[in-house]
MIPA-855504 format. One record per residue (C-alpha): x, y, z; residue in three letters. Coordinates in nm, 3 decimals, always signed. Layout:
REM MIPA-855504
X/Y/Z/ALA .
...
This chain:
REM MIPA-855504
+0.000/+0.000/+0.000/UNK .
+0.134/+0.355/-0.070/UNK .
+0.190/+0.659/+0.143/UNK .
-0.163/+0.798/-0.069/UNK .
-0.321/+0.507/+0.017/UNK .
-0.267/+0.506/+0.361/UNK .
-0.366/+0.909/+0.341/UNK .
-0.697/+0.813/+0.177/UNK .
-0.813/+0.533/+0.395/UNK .
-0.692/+0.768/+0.684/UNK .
-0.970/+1.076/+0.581/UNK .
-1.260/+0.857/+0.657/UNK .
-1.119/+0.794/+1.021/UNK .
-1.063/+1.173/+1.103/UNK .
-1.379/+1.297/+0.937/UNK .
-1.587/+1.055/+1.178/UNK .
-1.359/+1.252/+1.453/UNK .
-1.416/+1.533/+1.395/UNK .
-1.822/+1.496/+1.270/UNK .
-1.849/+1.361/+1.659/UNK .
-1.708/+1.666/+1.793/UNK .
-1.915/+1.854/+1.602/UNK .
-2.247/+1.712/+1.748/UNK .
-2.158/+1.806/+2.075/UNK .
-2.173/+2.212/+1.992/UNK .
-2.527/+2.137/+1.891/UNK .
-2.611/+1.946/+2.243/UNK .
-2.437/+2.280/+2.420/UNK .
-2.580/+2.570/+2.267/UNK .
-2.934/+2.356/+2.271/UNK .
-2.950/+2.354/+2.653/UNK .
-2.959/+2.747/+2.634/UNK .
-3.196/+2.784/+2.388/UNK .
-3.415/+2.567/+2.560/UNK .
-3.417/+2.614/+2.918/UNK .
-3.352/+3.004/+2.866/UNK .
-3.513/+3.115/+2.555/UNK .
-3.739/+2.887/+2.547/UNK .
-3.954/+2.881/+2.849/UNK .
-3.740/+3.037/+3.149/UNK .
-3.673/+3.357/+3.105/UNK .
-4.009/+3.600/+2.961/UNK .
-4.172/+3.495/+3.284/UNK .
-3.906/+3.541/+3.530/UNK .
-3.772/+3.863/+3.315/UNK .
-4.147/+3.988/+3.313/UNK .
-4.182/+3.944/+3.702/UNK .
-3.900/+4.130/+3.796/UNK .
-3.957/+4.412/+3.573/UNK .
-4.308/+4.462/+3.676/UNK .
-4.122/+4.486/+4.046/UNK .
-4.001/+4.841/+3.900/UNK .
-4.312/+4.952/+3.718/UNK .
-4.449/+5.257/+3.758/UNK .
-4.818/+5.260/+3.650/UNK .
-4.711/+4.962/+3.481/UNK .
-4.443/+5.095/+3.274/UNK .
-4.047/+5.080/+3.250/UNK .
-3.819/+5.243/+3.044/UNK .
-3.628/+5.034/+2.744/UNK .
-3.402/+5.285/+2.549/UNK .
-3.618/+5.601/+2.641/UNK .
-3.951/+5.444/+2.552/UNK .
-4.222/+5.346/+2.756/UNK .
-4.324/+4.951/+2.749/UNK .
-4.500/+4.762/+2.975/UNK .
-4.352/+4.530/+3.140/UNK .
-4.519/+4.172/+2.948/UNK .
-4.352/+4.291/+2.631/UNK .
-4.030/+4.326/+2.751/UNK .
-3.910/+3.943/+2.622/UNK .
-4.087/+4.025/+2.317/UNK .
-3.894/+4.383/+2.247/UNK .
-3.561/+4.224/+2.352/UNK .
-3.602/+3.949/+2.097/UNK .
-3.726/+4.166/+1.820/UNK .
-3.401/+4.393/+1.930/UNK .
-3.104/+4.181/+1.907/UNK .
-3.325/+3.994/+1.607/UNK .
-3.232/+4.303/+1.415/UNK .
-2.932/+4.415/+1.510/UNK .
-2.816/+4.006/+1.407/UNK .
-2.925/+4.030/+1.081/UNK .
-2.724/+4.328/+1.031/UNK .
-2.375/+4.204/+1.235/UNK .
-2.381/+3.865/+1.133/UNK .
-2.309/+3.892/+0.733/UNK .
-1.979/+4.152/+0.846/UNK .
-1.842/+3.886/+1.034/UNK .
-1.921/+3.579/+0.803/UNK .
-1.600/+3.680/+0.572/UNK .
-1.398/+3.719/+0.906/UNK .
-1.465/+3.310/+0.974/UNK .
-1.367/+3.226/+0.608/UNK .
-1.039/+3.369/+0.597/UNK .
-0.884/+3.176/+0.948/UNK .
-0.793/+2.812/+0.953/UNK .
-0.851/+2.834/+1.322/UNK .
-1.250/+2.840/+1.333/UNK .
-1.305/+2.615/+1.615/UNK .
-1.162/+2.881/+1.835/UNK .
-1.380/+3.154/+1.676/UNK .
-1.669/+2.901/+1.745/UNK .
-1.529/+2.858/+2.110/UNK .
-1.527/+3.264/+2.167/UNK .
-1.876/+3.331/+2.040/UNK .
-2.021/+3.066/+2.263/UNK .
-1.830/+3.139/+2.595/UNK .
-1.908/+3.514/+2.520/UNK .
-2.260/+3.442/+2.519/UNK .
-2.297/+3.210/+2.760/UNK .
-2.139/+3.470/+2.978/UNK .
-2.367/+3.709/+2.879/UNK .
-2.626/+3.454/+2.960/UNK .
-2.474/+3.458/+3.290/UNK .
-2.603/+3.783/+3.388/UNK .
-2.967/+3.670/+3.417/UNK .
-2.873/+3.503/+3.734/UNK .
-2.805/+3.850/+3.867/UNK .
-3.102/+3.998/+3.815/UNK .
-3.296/+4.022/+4.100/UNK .
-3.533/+4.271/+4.303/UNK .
-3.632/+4.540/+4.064/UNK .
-3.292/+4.524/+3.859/UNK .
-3.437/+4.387/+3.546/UNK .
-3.184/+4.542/+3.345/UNK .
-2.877/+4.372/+3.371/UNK .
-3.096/+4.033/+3.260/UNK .
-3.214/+4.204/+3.004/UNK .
-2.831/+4.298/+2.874/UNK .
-2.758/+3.966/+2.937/UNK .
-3.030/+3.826/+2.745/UNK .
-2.937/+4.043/+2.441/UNK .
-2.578/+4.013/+2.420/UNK .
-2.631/+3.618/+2.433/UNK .
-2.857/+3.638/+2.152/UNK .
-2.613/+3.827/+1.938/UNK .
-2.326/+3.607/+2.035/UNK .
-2.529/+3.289/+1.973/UNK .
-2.617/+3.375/+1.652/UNK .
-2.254/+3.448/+1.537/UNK .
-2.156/+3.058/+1.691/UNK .
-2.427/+2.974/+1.479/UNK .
-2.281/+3.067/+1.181/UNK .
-1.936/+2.974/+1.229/UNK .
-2.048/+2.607/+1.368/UNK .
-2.283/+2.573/+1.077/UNK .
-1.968/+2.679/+0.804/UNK .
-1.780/+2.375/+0.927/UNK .
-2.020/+2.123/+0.818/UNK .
-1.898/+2.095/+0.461/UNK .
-1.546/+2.114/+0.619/UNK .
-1.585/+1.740/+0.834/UNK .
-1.805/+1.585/+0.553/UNK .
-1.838/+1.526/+0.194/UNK .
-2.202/+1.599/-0.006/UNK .
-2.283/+1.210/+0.025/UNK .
-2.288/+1.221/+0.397/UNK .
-2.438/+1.606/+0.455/UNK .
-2.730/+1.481/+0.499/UNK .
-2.677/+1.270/+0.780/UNK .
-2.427/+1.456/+1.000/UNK .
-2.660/+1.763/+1.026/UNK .
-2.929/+1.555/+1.097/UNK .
-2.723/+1.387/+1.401/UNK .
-2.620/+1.718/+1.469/UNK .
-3.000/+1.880/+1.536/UNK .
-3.080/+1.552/+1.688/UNK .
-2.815/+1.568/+1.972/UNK .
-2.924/+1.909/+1.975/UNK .
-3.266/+1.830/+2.085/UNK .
-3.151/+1.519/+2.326/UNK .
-2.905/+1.764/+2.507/UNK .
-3.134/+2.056/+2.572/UNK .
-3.423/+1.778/+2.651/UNK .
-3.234/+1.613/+2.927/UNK .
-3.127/+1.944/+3.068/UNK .
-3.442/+2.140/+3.030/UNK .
-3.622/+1.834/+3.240/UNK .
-3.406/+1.879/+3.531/UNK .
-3.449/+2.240/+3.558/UNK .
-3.851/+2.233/+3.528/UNK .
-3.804/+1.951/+3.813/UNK .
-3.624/+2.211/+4.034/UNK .
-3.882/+2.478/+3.913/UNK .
-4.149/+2.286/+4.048/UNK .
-4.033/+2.088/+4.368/UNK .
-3.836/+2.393/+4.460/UNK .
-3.550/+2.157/+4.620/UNK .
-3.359/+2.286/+4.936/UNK .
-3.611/+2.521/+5.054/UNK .
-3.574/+2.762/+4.716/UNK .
-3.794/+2.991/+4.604/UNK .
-3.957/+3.026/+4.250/UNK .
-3.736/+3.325/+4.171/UNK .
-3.400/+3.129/+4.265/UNK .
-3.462/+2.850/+4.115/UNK .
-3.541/+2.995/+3.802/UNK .
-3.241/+3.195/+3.829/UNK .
-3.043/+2.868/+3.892/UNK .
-3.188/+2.681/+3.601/UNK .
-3.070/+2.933/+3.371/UNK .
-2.708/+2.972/+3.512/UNK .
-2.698/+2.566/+3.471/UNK .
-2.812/+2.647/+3.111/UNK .
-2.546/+2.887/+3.030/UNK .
-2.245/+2.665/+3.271/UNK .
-2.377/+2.381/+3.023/UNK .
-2.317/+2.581/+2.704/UNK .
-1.975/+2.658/+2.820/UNK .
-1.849/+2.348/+2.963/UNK .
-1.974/+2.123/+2.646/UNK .
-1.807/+2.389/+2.389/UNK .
-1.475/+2.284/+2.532/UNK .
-1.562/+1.957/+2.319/UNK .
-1.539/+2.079/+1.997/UNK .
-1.298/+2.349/+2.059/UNK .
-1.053/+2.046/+2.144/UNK .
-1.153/+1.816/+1.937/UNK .
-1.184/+1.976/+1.579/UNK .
-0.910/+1.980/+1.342/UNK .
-0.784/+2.336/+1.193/UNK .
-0.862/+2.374/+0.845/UNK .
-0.716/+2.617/+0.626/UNK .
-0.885/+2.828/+0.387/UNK .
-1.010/+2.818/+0.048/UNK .
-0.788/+3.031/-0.181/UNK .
-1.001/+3.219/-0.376/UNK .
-0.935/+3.364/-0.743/UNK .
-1.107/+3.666/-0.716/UNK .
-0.999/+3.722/-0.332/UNK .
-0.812/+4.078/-0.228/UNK .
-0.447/+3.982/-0.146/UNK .
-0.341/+4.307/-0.032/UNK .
-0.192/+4.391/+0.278/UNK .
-0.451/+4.516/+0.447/UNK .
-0.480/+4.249/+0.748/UNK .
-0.766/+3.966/+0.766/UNK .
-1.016/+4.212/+0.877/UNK .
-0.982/+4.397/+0.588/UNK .
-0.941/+4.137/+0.315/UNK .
-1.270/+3.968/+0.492/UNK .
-1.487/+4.328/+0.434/UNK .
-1.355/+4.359/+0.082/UNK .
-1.447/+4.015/+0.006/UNK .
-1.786/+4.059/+0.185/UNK .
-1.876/+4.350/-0.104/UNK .
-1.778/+4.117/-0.381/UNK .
-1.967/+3.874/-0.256/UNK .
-2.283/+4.083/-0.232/UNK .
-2.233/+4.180/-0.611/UNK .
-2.154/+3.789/-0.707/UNK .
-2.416/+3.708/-0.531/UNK .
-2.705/+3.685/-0.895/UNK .
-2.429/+3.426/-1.011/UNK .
-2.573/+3.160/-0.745/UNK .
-2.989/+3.216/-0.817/UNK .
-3.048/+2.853/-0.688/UNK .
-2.857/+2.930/-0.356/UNK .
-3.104/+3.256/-0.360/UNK .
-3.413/+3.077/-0.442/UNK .
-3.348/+2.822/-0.151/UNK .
-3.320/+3.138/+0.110/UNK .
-3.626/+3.247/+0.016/UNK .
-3.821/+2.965/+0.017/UNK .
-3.662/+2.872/+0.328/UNK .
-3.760/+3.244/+0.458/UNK .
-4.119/+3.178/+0.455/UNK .
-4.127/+2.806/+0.593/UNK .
-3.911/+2.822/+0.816/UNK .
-4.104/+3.166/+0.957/UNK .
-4.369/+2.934/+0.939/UNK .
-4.168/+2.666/+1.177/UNK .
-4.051/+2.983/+1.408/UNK .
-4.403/+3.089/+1.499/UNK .
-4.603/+2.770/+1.540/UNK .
-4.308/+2.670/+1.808/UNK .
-4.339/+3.067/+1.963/UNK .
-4.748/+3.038/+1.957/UNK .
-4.730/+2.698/+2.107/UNK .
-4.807/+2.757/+2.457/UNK .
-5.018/+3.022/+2.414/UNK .
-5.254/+2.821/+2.190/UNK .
-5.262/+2.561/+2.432/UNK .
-5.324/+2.813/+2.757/UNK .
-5.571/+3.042/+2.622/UNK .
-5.751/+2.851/+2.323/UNK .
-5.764/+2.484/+2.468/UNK .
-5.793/+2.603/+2.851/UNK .
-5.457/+2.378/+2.957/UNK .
-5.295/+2.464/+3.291/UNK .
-4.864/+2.470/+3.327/UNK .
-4.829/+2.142/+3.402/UNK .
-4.955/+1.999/+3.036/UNK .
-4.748/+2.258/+2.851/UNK .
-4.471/+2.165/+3.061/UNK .
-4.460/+1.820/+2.947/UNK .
-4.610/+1.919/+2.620/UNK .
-4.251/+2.104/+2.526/UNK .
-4.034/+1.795/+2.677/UNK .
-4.256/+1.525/+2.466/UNK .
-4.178/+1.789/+2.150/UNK .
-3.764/+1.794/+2.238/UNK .
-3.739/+1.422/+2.306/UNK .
-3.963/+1.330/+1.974/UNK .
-3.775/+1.566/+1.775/UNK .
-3.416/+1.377/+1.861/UNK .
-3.579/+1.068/+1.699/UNK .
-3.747/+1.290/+1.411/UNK .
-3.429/+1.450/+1.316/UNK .
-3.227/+1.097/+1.285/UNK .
-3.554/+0.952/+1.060/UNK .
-3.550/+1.277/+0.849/UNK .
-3.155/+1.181/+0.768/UNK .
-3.234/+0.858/+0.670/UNK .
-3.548/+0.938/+0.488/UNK .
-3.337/+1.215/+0.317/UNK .
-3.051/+0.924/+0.225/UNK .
-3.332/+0.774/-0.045/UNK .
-3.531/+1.015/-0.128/UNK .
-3.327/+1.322/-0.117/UNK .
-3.303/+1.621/+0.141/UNK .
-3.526/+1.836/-0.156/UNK .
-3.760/+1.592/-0.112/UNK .
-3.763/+1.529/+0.248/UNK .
-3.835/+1.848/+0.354/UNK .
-4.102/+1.896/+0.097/UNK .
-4.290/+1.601/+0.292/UNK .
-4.193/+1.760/+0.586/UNK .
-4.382/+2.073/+0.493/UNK .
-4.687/+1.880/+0.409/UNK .
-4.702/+1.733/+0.747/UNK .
-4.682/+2.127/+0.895/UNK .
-4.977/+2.217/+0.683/UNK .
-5.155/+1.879/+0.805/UNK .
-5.020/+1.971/+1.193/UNK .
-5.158/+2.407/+1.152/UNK .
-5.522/+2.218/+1.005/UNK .
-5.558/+1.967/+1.275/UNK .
-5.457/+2.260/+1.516/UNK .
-5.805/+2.490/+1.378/UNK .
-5.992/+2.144/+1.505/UNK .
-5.874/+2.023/+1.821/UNK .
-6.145/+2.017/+2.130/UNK .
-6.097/+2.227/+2.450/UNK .
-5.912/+1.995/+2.729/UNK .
-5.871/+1.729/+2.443/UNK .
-5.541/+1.628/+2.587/UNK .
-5.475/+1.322/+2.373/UNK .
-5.499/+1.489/+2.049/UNK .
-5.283/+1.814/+2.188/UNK .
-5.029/+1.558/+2.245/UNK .
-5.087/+1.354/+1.946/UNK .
-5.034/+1.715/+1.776/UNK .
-4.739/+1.794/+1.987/UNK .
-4.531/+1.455/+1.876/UNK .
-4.623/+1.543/+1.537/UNK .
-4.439/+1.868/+1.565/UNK .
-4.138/+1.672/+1.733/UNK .
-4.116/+1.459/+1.418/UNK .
-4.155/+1.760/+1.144/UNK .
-3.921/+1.994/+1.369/UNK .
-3.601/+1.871/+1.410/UNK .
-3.578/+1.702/+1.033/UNK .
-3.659/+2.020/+0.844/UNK .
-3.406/+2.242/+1.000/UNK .
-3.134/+2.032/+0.996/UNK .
-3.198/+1.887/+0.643/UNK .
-3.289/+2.264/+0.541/UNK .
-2.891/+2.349/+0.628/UNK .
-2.706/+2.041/+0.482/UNK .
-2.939/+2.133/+0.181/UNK .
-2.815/+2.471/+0.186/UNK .
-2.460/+2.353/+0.243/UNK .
-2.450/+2.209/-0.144/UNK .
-2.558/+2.510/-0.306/UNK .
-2.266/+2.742/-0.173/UNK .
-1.938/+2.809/-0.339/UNK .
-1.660/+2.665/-0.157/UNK .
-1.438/+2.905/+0.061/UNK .
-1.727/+3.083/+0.133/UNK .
-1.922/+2.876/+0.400/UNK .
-1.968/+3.161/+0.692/UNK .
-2.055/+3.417/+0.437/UNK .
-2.322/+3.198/+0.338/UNK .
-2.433/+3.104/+0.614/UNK .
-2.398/+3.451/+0.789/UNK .
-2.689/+3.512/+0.515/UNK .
-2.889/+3.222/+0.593/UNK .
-2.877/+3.310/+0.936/UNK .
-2.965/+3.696/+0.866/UNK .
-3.268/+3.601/+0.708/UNK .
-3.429/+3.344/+0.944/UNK .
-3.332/+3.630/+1.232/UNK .
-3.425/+3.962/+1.003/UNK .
-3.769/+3.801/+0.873/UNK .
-3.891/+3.642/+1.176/UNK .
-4.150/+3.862/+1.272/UNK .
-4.384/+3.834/+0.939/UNK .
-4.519/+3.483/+1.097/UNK .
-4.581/+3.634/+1.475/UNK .
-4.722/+3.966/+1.262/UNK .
-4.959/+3.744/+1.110/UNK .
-5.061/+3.538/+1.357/UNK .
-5.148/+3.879/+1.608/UNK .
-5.336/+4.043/+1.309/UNK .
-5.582/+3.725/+1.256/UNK .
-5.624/+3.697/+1.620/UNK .
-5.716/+4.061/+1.626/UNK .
-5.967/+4.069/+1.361/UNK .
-6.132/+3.749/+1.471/UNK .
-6.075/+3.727/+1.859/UNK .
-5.951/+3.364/+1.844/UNK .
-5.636/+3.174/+1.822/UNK .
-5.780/+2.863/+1.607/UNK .
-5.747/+3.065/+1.270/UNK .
-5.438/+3.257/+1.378/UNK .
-5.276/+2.934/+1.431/UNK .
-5.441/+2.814/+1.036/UNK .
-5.301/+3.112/+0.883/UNK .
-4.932/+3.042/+0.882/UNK .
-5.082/+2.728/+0.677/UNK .
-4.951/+3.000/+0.409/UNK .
-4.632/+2.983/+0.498/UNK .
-4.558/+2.639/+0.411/UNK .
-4.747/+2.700/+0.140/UNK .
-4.526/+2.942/-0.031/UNK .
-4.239/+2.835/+0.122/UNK .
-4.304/+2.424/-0.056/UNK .
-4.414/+2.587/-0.327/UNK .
-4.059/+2.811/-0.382/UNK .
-3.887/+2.517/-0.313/UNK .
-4.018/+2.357/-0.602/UNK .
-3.896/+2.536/-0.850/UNK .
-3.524/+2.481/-0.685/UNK .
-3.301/+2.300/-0.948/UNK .
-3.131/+2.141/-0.721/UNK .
-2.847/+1.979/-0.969/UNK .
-2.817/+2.287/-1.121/UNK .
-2.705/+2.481/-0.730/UNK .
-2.474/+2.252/-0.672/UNK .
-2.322/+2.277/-1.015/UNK .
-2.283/+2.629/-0.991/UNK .
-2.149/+2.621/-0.673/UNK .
-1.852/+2.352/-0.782/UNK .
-1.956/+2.124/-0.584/UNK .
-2.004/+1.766/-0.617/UNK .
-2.377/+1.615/-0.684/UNK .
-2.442/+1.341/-0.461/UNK .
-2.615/+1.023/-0.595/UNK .
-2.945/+1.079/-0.434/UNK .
-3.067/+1.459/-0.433/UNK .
C-alpha cells in the first residue's frame, strides 16, 4: 500500500472525529436555547420588571413599554441588530484556519452574557435584560461559524446525515437538561424559592453551554482556507481582506440564483416553523384552557420526539433526497396548523398527538434545510453563506408572529391565527419547487451526490 493510500483510507477515520465533535456544539448551545429562551426567562424577566413599574411601565431605550412585552422587544431587538452584524463577520470566519476557536469565543461570550440573568434580581431587570441580548447576538454568530464547518468534516454524500445527528443531539441535550431544571422549578428543592430556582436553572443552562463547547474546541481539526481567485491579497490584514471580500460577494451574489431561491423559500417556511413553536403555549393556555403542568410536558414530549425525528429525516433524506424530504416535511406542517383549527378544549390526547407530530416535522426540516443549503454554496465561502442564511431566518422572523397577532385581532380567536401560517408552508413548498437542485450545486462547484 502507498503513502496515498494510507492518506486516503486515513480521511474517513478523522472525518468521523471530527463529525463527533461537532455534534456536541449542537447538544451545548441547545441547553440554552431551551431552558432560557425557550420557556425560562419572559416569565421570570417579566416578574421582575413589573417589580419596578411605575403605572405599569419601564423604560427600554427612552420608551415606555410595559412590562409583558419586555421578552418580546428584547427578541425583536437583538433579532435586528443580528441580521445586520452577522453577514460583516461571516467573511472574518472564512479567511482563518482556526474556526473552532472563533466558534469557542462566540459561545463562551454568550454564555457569559447569559450569565447575567442570574443576577437579576429585586427590581434590577436590566442587567438580565443585557444579558439576554448580548447572548442572543453572540449565539447567533456561533451559529454561523459552527454551521460553516459542516462541509469542512463531511463530503455531499454524507451532509445529509451529519446535520441531521447534529439537530438531533441538539434536541436530546437541551431535553435532558431542560427536564431537570422544570423539576427544580417545580419541587423547589432545598427550601428555594420560585425566583432562585429559576435563576439557577438558567445559570446551569449557560455553565452547560460553556463546559460542552470545550468539546469541539478540542476536538476539531484546523482547516485552512479556500484560496479564492477573485480574493483581495493586499496587505490590508484579515479584517480587511474579509470586508472587501464581503462586497464582492454581495455583487456575485445573482451568479448563485439557486442558492437565492433556496433562502427564500426557506424564509417563509421556516417563519412558518418559528411561529407555530413561539405560539405553542399560548394556543394551548388560552384557546384549549390547559394549565402549566400539560405545557410543561407538552414542550419535553416535543424535544425528546424531535431527537428521533431529526435521525428519521436523515435517513429518509438518504433515499429520497433532502429536496424531497423536507417537501414532505412541509406537508405534514400544513396537516399539523389544520388539525390545530380542530382540536377540542381539554382534548389532551390529540394536543399531544399534535405535539409529537411537531417533534417529528421539527427537528428534520431544520437540519436537512442546512445540509441542503450547504450544497448550493461556493466553496471558501461557508460563513458568508451562512452569515446570510442566518440573517434572514433572524431579520424576517416577525412576518409569521405579525400574522398570527393580526388574525387573532380581527377574529378574537387563536384557532385561525394558528391556520393562517398554513400560508407559509405553502409558499415556502411551493418556492422550493422550482429549486433546481443539480443545477445549485453545479454552480457552486460542488459535487452532486447520488441521491438529491
Amino acid at each position: 500500500m502507498s503513502q496515498m493510500d494510507g492518506i486516503a483510507d486515513l480521511r474517513p477515520l478523522a472525518q468521523a472525529k471530527e463529525q463527533k465533535a461537532w455534534y456536541w456544539y449542537d447538544w451545548a448551545n441547545s441547553a440554552y436555547v431551551t431552558t432560557v429562551s425557550t420557556v425560562l426567562f419572559a416569565p421570570y424577566i417579566i416578574a421582575i420588571a413589573k417589580e419596578a413599574a411605575v403605572d405599569n411601565r419601564i423604560s427600554l431605550l427612552g420608551i415606555s413599554v410595559a412590562p409583558g412585552s419586555l421578552p418580546s422587544y428584547l427578541v425583536t431587538i437583538s433579532t435586528i441588530i443580528s441580521a445586520i452584524v452577522l453577514p460583516l463577520m461571516g467573511p472574518v470566519a472564512d479567511r482563518t484556519a482556526d474556526k473552532k476557536r472563533l466558534l469557542a469565543v462566540f459561545a463562551w461570550l454568550g454564555a457569559l452574557s447569559g450569565s447575567l440573568i442570574f443576577f437579576a434580581t429585586g427590581s434590577n431587570w436590566q442587567i438580565g435584560a443585557i444579558g439576554f441580548f448580548l447572548a442572543n447576538i453572540f449565539l447567533g454568530a456561533s451559529l454561523v461559524v459552527n454551521d460553516s464547518i459542516l462541509p469542512l468534516i463531511s463530503d455531499e454524500e454524507n451532509r445529509d446525515r451529519v446535520s441531521s445527528r447534529g439537530w438531533a443531539w441538539g434536541y436530546l441535550g437541551g431535553g435532558l437538561l431542560l427536564a431537570v431544571n422544570l423539576a427544580v422549578v417545580t419541587l423547589l428543592p432545598f427550601g428555594l424559592s420560585t425566583g432562585e430556582a429559576a435563576r439557577l436553572s438558567m445559570l446551569s443552562a449557560c455553565i452547560w453551554w460553556a463546559a460542552f463547547t470545550l468539546i469541539p474546541y478540542l476536538r476539531l481539526s484546523n482547516h485552512d482556507p479556500v484560496p479564492l481567485a477573485d480574493a483581495d491579497g493586499g496587505n490590508g490584514g484579515i479584517f480587511a481582506q474579509s470586508f472587501g471580500q464581503l462586497g464582492k460577494t454581495l455583487r456575485e451574489l445573482p451568479r448563485y440564483p439557486v442558492a437565492l431561491n433556496f433562502l427564500l423559500a426557506y424564509l417563509f417556511f421556516n417563519d412558518g416553523i418559528q411561529t407555530v413553536i413561539a405560539s405553542a403555549s399560548t394556543y394551548g393556555s388560552e384557546e384549549l384552557g390547559f394549565g402549566q403542568s400539560v405545557l410543561i410536558g407538552t414542550i419535553l414530549l416535543v424535544q425528546f420526539v424531535a431527537f428521533g425525528g431529526a435521525l428519521v429525516f436523515g435517513r429518509l433524506a438518504a433515499r429520497f433526497g433532502s429536496k424531497h424530504t423536507i417537501l414532505g416535511g412541509l406537508v405534514v406542517w400544513m396537516l399539523i396548523v389544520t388539525a390545530a383549527l380542530f382540536l377540542p378544549e381539554k382534548g389532551l390526547v390529540p394536543f399531544l398527538l399534535l405535539g409529537v407530530a411537531i417533534g417529528v416535522v421539527l427537528g428534520g426540516t431544520q437540519a436537512l434545510a442546512r445540509s441542503y443549503f450547504s450544497l448550493l454554496i461556493p466553496r471558501g465561502k461557508e460563513a458568508e453563506y451562512f452569515s446570510f442564511y442566518h440573517a434572514m431566518d433572524r431579520g424576517t422572523s416577525w412576518f409569521g408572529t405579525l400574522v398570527f397577532g393580526l388574525v387573532f385581532q380581527l377574529t378574537d380567536s387563536y384557532r385561525p391565527a394558528i391556520f393562517a401560517l398554513i400560508v407559509f408552508f405553502v409558499l415556502g413548498g411551493l418556492l422550493l419547487l422550482r429549486v433546481d437542485t443539480e443545477r445549485g450545486i453545479r454552480d457552486a462547484g460542488n459535487e452532486v451526490p447520488a441521491v438529491i
